[in-house]
C-alpha positions as CSV (number, residue, x, y, z in Angstrom):
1,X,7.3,-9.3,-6.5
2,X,5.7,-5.7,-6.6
3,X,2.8,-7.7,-4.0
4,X,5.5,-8.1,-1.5
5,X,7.4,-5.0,-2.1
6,X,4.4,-3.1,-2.0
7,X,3.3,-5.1,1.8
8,X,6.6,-4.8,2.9
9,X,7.4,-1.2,2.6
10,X,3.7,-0.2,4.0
11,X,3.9,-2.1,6.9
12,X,7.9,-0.8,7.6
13,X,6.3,3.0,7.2
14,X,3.8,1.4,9.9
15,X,6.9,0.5,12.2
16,X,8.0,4.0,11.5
17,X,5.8,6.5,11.3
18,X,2.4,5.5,12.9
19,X,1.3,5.4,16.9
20,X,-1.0,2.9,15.8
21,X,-1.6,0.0,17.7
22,X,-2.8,-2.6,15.1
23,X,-2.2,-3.1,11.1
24,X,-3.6,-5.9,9.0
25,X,-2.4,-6.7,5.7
26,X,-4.5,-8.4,3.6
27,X,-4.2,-10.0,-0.1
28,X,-7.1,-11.0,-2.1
29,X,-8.1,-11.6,-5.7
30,X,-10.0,-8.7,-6.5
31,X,-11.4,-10.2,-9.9
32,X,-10.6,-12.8,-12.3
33,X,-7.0,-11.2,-13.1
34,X,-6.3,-8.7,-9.9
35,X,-4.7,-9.0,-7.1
36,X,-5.0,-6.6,-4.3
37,X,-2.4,-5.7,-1.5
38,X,-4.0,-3.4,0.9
39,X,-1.8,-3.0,4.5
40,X,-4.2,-0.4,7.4
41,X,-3.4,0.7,10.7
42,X,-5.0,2.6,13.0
43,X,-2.3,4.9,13.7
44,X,-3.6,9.4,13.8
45,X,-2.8,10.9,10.4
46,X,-3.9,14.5,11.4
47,X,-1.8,15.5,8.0
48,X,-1.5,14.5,4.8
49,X,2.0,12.4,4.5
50,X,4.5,13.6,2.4
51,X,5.4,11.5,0.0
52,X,9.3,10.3,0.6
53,X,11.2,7.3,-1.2
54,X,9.3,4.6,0.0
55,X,5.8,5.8,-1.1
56,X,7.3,7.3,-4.2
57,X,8.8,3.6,-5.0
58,X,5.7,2.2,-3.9
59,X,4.3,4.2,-6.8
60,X,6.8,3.4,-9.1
61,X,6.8,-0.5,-8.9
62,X,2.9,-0.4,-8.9
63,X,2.7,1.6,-11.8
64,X,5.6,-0.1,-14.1
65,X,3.5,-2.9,-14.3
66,X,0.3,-1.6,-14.8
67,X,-1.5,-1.3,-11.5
68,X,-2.7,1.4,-9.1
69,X,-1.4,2.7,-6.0
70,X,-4.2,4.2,-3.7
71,X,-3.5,5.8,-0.2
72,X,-6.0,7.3,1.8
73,X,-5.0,8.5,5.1
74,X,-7.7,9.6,8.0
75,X,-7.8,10.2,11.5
76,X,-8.4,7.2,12.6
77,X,-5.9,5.8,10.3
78,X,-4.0,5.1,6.9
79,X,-4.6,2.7,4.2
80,X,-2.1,1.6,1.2
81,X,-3.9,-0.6,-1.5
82,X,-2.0,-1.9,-4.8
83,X,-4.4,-3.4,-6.9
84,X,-1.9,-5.3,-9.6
85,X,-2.9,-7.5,-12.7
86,X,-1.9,-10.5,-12.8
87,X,-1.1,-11.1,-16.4
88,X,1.9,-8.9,-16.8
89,X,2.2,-6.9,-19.8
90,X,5.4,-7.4,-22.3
C-alpha cells in the first residue's frame, strides 16, 4: 500500500506543482527483498520544495515500515524514490 501511496501522491504533486511536460513512474525490484517506487518529471525546480503534507506523509508511510524516502530536485527536474522492503517488519 505505501508503493501506491507513495506513486500516487508524487505524481498528484506533478499535476500540481510542476511545468513539466513528461513524468514516468517506474517500479522495480531493487534486490532480492526491495522494491523501489521512483515517479520523475521534467518539470524547473529552481528552489528547493518545501516540504508540505503530502511529502511529509510521503515520509511518514515510507518510514513506518522501514524504507527510505529520497527526493532530489534539479533544474531540469524532480525525482521521488521509495525504496521499501518487502518483508514487513512486526
Amino acid at each position: 500500500m505505501a508503493a501506491y501511496r507513495v506513486a500516487v501522491e508524487a505524481v498528484t504533486n506533478i499535476a500540481r506543482h510542476s511545468d513539466g511536460t513528461t513524468a514516468v513512474l517506474t517500479v522495480e525490484l531493487a534486490g532480492p527483498a526491495l522494491l523501489r517506487v521512483t515517479v520523475a518529471d521534467s518539470g524547473r525546480c529552481a528552489e528547493p520544495w518545501t516540504p508540505g503534507v503530502g511529502i511529509q506523509s510521503m515520509y511518514e508511510r515510507v518510514e513506518e515500515i522501514g524504507g527510505i524516502l529520497t527526493i532530489r530536485t534539479t533544474p531540469e527536474g524532480a525525482t521521488v524514490t521509495a525504496d521499501l522492503p518487502l518483508a514487513i517488519p512486526a
